[in-house]
FIMI-334139 format. One record per atom (N, C-alpha, C): residue number from 1; residue in one letter; atom name; x, y, z. Coordinates in pm, whole numbers, plus 50000, padded with zeros to 5 digits. Example, Ala and Ser with C-alpha at 12.3 -4.5 7.8 and 13.67 -1.06 7.14 Angstrom:
<nodes>
<i = 1&aa = A&at = N&u = 51319&v = 49431&w = 50780>
<i = 1&aa = A&at = CA&u = 51230&v = 49550&w = 50780>
<i = 1&aa = A&at = C&u = 51320&v = 49670&w = 50780>
<i = 2&aa = S&at = N&u = 51285&v = 49775&w = 50708>
<i = 2&aa = S&at = CA&u = 51367&v = 49894&w = 50714>
<i = 2&aa = S&at = C&u = 51290&v = 50003&w = 50787>
</nodes>
This chain:
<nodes>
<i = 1&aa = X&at = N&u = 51217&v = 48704&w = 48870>
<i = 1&aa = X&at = CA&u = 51185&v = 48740&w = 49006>
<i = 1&aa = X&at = C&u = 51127&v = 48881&w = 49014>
<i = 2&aa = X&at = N&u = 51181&v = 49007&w = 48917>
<i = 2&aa = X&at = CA&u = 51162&v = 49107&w = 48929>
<i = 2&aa = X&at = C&u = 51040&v = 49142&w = 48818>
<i = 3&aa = X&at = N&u = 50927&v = 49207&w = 48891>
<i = 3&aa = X&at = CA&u = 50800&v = 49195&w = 48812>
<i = 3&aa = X&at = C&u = 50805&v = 49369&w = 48808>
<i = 4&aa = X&at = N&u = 50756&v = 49364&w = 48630>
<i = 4&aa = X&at = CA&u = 50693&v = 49536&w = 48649>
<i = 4&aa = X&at = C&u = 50611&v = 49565&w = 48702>
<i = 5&aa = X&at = N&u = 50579&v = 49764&w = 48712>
<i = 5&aa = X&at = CA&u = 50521&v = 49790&w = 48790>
<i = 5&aa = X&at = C&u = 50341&v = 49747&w = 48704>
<i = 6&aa = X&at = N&u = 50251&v = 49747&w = 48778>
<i = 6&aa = X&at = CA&u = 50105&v = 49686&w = 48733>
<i = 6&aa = X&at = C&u = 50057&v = 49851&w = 48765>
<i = 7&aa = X&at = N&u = 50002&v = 49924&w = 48689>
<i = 7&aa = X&at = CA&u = 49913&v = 50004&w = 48762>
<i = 7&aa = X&at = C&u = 49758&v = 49978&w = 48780>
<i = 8&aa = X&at = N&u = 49755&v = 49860&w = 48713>
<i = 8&aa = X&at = CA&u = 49592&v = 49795&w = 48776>
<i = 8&aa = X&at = C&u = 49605&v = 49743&w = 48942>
<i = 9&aa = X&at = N&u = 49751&v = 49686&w = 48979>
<i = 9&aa = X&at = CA&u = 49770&v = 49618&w = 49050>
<i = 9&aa = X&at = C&u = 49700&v = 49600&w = 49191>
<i = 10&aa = X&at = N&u = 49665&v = 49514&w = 49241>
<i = 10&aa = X&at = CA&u = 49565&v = 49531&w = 49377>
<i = 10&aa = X&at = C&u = 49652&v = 49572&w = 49485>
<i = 11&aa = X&at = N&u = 49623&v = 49640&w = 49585>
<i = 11&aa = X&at = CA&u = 49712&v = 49680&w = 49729>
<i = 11&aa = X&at = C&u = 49740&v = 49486&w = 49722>
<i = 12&aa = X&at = N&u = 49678&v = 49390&w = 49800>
<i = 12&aa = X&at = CA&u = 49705&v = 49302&w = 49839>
<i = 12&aa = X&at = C&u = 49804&v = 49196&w = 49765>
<i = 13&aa = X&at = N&u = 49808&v = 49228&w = 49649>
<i = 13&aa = X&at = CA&u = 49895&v = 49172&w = 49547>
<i = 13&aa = X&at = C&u = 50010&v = 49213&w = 49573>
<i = 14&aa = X&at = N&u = 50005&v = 49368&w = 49551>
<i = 14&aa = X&at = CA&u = 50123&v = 49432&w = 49560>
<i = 14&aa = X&at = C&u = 50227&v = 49410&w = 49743>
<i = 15&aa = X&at = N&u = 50122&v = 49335&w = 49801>
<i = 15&aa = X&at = CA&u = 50146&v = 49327&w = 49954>
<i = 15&aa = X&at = C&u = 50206&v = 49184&w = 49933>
<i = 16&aa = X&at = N&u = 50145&v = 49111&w = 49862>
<i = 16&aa = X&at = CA&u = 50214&v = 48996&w = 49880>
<i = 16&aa = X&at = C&u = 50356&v = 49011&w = 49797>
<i = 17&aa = X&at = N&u = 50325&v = 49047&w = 49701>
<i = 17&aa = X&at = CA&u = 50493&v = 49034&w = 49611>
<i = 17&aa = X&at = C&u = 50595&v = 49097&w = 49724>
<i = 18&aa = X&at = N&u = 50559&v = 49201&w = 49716>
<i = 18&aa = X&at = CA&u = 50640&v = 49283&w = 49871>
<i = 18&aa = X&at = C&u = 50718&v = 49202&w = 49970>
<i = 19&aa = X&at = N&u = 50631&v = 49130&w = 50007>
<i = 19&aa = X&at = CA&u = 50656&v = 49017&w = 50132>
<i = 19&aa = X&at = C&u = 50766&v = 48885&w = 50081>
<i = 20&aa = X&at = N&u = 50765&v = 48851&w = 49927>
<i = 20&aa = X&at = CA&u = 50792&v = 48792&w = 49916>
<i = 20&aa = X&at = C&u = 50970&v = 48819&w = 49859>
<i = 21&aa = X&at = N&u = 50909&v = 48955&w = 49811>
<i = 21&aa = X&at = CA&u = 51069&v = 49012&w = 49797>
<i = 21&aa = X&at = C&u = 51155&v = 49009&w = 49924>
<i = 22&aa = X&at = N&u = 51117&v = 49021&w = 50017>
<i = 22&aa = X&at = CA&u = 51184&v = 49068&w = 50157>
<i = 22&aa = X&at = C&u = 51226&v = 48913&w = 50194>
<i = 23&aa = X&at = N&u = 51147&v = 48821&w = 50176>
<i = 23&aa = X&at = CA&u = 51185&v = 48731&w = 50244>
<i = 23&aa = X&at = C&u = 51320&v = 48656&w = 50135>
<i = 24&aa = X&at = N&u = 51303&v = 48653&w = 50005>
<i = 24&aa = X&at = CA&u = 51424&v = 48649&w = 49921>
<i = 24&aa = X&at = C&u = 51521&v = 48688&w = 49921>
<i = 25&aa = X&at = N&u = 51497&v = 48833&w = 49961>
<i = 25&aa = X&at = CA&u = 51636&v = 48900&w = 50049>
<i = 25&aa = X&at = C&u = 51695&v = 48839&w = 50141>
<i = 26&aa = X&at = N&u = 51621&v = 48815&w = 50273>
<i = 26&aa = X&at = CA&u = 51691&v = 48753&w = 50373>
<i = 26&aa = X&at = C&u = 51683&v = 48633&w = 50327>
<i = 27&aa = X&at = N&u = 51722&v = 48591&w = 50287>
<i = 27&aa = X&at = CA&u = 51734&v = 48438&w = 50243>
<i = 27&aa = X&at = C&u = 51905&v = 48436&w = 50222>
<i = 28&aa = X&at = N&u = 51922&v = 48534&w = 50175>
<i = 28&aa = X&at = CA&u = 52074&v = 48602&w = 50158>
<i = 28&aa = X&at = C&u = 52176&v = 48505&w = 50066>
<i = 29&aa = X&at = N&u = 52058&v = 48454&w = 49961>
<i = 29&aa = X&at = CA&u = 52076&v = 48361&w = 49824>
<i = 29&aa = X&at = C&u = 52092&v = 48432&w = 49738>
<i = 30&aa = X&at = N&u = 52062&v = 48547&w = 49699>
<i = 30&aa = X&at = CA&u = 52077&v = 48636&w = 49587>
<i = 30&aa = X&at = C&u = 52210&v = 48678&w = 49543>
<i = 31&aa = X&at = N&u = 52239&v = 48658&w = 49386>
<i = 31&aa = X&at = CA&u = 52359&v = 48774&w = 49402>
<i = 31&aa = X&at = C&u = 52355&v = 48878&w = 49386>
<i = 32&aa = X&at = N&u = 52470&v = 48960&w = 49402>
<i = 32&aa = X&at = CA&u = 52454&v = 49136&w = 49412>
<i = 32&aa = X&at = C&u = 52368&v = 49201&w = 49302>
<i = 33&aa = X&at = N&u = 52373&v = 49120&w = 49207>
<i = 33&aa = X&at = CA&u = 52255&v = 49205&w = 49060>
<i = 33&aa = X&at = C&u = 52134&v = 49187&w = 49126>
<i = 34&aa = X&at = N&u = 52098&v = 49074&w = 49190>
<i = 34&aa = X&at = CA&u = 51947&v = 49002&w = 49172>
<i = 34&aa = X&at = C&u = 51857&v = 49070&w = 49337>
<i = 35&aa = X&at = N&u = 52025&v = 49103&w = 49414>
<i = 35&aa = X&at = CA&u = 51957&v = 49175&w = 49567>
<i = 35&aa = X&at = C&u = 51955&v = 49308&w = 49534>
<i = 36&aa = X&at = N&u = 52038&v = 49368&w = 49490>
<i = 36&aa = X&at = CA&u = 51995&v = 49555&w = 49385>
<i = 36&aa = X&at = C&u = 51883&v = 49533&w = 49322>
<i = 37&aa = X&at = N&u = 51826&v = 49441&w = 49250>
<i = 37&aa = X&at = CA&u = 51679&v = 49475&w = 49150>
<i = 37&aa = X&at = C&u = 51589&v = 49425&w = 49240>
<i = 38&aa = X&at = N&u = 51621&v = 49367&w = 49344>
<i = 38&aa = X&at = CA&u = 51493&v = 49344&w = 49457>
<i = 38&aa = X&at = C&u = 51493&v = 49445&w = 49502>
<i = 39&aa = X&at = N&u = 51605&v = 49480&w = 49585>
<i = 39&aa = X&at = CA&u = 51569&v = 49615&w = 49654>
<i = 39&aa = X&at = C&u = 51471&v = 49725&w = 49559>
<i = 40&aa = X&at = N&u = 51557&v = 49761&w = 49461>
<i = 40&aa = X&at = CA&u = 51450&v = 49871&w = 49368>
<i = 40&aa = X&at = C&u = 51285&v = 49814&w = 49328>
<i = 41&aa = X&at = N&u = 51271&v = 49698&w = 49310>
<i = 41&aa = X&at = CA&u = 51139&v = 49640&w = 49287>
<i = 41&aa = X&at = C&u = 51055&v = 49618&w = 49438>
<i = 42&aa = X&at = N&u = 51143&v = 49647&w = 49580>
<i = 42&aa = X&at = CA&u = 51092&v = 49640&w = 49701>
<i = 42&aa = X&at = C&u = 51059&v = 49786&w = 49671>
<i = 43&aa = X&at = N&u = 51136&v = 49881&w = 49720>
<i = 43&aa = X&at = CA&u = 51044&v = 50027&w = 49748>
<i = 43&aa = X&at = C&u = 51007&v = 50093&w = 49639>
<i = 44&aa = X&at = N&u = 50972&v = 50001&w = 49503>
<i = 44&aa = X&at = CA&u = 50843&v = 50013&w = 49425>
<i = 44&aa = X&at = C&u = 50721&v = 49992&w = 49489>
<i = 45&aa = X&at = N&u = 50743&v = 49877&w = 49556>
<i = 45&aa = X&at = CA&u = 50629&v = 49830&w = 49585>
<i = 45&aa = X&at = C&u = 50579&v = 49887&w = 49708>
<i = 46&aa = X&at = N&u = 50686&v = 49958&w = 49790>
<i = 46&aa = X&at = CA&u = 50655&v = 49967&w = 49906>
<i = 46&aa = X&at = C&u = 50587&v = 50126&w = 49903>
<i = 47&aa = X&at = N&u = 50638&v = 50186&w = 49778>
<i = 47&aa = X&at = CA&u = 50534&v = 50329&w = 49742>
<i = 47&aa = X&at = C&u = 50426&v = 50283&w = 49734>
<i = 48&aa = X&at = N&u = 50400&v = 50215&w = 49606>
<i = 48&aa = X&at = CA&u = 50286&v = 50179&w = 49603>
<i = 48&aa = X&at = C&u = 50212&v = 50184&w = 49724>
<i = 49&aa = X&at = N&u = 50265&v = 50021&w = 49771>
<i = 49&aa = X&at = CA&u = 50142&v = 50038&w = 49885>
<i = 49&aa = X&at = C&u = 50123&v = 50125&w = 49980>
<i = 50&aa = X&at = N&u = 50192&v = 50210&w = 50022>
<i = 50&aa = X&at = CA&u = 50196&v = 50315&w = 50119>
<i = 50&aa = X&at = C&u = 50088&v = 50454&w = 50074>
<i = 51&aa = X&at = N&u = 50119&v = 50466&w = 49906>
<i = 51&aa = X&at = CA&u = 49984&v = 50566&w = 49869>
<i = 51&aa = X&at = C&u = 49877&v = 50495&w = 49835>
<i = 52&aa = X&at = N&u = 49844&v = 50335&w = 49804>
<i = 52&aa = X&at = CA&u = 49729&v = 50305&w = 49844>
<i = 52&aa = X&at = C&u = 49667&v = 50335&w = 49954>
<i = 53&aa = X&at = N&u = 49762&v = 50306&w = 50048>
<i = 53&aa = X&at = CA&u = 49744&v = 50354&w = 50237>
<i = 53&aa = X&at = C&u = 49690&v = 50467&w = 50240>
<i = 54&aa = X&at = N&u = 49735&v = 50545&w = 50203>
<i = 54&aa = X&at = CA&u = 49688&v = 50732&w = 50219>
<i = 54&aa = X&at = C&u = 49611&v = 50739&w = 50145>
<i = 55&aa = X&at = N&u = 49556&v = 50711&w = 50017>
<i = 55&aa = X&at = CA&u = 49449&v = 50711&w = 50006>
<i = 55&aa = X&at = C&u = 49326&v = 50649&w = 50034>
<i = 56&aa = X&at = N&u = 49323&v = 50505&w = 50105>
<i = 56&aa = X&at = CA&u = 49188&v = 50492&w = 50218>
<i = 56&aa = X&at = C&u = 49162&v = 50543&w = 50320>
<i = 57&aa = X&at = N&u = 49350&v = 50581&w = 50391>
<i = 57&aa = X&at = CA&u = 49253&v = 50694&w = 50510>
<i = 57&aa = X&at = C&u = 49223&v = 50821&w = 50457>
<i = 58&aa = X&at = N&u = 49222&v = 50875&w = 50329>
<i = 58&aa = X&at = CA&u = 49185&v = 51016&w = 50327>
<i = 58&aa = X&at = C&u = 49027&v = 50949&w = 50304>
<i = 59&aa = X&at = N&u = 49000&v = 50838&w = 50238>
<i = 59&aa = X&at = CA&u = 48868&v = 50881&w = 50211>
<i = 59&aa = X&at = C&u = 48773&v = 50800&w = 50317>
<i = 60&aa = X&at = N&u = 48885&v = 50723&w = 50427>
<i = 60&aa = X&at = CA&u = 48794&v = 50704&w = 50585>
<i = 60&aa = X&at = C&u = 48758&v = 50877&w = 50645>
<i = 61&aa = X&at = N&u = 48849&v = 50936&w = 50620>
<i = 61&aa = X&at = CA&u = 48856&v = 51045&w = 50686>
<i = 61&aa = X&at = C&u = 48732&v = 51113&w = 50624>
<i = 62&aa = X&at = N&u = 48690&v = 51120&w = 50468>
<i = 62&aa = X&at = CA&u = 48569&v = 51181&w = 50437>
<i = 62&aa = X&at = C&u = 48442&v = 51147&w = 50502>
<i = 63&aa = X&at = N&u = 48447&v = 50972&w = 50496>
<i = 63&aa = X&at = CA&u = 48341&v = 50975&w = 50517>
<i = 63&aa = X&at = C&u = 48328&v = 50938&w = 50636>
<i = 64&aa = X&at = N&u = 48393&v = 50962&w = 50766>
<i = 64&aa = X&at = CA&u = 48362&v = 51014&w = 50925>
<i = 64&aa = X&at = C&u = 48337&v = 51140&w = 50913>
<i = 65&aa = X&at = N&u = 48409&v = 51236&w = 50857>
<i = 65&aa = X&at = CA&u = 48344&v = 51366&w = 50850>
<i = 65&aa = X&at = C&u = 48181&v = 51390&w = 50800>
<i = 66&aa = X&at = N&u = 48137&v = 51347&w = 50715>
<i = 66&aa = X&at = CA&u = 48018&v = 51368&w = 50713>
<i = 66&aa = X&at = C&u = 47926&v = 51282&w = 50770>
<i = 67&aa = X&at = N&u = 47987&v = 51134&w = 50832>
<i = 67&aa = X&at = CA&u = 47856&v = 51073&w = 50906>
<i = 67&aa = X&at = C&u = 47878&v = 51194&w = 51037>
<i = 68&aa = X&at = N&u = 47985&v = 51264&w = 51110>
<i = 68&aa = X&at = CA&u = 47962&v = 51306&w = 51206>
<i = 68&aa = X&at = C&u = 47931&v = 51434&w = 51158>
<i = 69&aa = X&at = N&u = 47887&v = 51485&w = 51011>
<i = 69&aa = X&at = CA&u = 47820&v = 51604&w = 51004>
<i = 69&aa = X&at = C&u = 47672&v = 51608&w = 51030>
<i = 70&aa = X&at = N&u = 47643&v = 51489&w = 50943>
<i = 70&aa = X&at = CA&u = 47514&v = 51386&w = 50973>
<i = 70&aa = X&at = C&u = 47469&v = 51423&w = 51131>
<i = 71&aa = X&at = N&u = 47515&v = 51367&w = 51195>
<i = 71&aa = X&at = CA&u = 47467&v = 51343&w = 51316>
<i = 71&aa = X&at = C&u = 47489&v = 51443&w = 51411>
<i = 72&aa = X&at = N&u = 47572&v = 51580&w = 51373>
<i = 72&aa = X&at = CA&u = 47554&v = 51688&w = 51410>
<i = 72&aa = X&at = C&u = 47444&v = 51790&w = 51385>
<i = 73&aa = X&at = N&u = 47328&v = 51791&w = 51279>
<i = 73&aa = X&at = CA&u = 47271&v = 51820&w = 51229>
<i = 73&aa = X&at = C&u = 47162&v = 51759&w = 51269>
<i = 74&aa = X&at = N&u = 47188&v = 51607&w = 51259>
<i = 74&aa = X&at = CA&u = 47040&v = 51567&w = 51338>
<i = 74&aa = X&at = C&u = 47019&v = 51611&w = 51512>
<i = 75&aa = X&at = N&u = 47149&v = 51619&w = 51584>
<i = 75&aa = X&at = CA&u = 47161&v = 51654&w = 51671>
<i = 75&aa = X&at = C&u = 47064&v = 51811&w = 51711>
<i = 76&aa = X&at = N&u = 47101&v = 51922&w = 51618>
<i = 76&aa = X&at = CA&u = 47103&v = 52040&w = 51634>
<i = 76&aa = X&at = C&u = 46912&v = 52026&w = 51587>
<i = 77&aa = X&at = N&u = 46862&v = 51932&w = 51496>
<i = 77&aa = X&at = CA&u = 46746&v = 51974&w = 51467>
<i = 77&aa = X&at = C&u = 46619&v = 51908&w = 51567>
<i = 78&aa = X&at = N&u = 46641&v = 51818&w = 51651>
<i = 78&aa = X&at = CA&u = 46584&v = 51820&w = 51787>
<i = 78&aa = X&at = C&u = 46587&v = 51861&w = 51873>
</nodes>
């Protein structure tokens, strides 16, 4: 059930295993070993995807900054 960490791993992969851990949890079938190594293999995953997260908005954030440098510039040169 408990998969290592992938550092190739895709956000959406890592979104689904995620999802699927949680729902195994509440399923509230596990025993105490198998709901402890979910949990730790959940907010593995849930880093993960969270600095995948921060890193698309930093680099949405780049590149609005320069389309609206862009267009400040074209602005200023008419």
């Amino acid at each position: 059930m408990v998969a290592k960490t992938n550092k190739t791993q895709s956000f959406e992969t890592a979104l689904a295993e995620l999802e699927q851990v949680v729902a195994d949890m509440e399923s509230g079938k596990l025993a105490l070993e198998d709901s402890l190594a979910a949990y730790k293999r959940g907010a593995e995953l849930l880093s993960f995807c969270r600095s995948r997260l921060d890193d698309a908005q930093q680099q949405v954030r780049v590149l609005e900054e320069g389309v609206l440098k862009d267009f400040s510039a074209s602005g200023d040169a008419n």
